[in-house]
N, C-alpha and C positions, 0 to 999 in steps of 0.2 A: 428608445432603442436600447438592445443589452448591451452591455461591456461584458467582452469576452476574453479571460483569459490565458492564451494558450500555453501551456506546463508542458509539452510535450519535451522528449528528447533524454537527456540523460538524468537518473535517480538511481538512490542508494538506497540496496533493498537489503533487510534482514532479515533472516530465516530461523525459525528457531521451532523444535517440538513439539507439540501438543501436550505429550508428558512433562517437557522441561515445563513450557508456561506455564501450565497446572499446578506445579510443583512450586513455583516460585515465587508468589505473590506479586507475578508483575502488573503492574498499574501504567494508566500513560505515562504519568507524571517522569520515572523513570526513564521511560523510553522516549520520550520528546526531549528531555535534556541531554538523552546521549549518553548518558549516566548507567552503563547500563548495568543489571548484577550480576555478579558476579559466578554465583550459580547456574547460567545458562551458557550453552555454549551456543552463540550469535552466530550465524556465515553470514558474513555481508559482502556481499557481490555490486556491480554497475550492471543498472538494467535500464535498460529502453523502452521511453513509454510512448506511444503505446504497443503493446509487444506481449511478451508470456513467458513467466519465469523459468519455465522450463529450458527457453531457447538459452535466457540469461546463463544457468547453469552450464549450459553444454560453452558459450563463448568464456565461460570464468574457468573451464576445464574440471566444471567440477561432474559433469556427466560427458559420456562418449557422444557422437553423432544419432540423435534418437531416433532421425529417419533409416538407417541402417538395420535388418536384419529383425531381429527381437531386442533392441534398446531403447524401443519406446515401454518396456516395460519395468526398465530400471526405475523412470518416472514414478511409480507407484508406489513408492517407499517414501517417496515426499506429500502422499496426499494429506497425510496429518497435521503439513507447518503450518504455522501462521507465516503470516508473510507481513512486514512492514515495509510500505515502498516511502520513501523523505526524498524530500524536494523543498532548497530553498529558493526565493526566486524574491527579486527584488522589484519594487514599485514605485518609480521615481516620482508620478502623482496622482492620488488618486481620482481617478474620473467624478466627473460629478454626471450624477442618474445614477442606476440601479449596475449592480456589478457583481458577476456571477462566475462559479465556477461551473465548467460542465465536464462530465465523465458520460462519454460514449459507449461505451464500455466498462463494466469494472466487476471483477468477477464477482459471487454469487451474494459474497455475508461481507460488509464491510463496515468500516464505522472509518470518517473522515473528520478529522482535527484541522483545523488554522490556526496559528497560534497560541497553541493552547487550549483550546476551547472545541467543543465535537459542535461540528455544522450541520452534520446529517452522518445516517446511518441507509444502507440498501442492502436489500435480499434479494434481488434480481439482474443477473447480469446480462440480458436480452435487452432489457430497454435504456434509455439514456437518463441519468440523473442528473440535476441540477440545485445547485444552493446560492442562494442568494447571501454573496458576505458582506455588504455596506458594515456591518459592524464589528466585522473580525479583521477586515483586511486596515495592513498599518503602511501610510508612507516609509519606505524603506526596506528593508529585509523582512521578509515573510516566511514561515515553516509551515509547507503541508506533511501531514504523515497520515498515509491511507494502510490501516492495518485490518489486514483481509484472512476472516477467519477459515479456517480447515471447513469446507462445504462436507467432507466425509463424518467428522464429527459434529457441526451443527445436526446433519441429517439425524442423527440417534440421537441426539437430545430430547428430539420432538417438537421441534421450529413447527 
């Protein structure tokens, strides 16, 4: 039978440019120790997973009400961030059998870290992924970081 474990709830998301990244030489390594550089100007907001950053933005005041009027089209000026959503969650012991994480959802380009280490990568965010972490996952404090790429610039690359 899986072990399944649920991460929902509150994560700390950072936002940052398509230009600044590009520009930066950001790596994980960086940005999983929190270390971040200096050069980029980060917004890090609280967001709720599972949820949509947009909404996150408008609760952090950093957009108006986007269901009002034409303010879903301020939205539009963010389809370039990358997005980092971190989440640390702790594991008092690890199950024995198979133990996985699952994403219901997760939007289109993403790449997912455990501790360091990438577990899986998805381009699809209609169906449901799964990773099997028996080998990432540690008793005790765990870091995920699901860093989900700009779907408008993936697109012109030529994914």
């Amino acid at each position: 039978m899986k072990k399944l474990i649920d991460l929902n709830g509150k994560w700390d998301l950072y936002l940052a440019s398509n230009a600044q990244v590009k520009n930066s030489n950001l790596n994980y390594e960086s940005l999983n120790t929190l270390s971040l550089p200096k050069n980029i100007d980060f917004t890090k907001i609280d967001a709720e997973v599972p949820g949509n950053f947009e909404l996150d933005m408008q609760k952090a005041g950093l957009l108006p009400d986007i269901f009002m009027g034409t303010n879903t089209l301020l939205c539009q000026k963010y389809e370039n961030q990358h997005l980092w959503y971190v989440k640390e969650f702790t594991v008092n012991e690890i199950p024995s059998g198979d133990v996985y994480l699952r994403f219901e959802g997760i939007d289109t380009f993403a790449d997912i870290y455990l501790n360091d280490e990438l577990i899986g990568e998805c381009d699809n965010m209609l169906i449901e992924h799964e990773y099997l972490v028996n080998n990432f996952l540690l008793q005790g404090v765990n870091k995920l970081v699901v860093h989900i790429r700009p779907t408008a610039i993936e697109a012109r690359s030529g994914y």
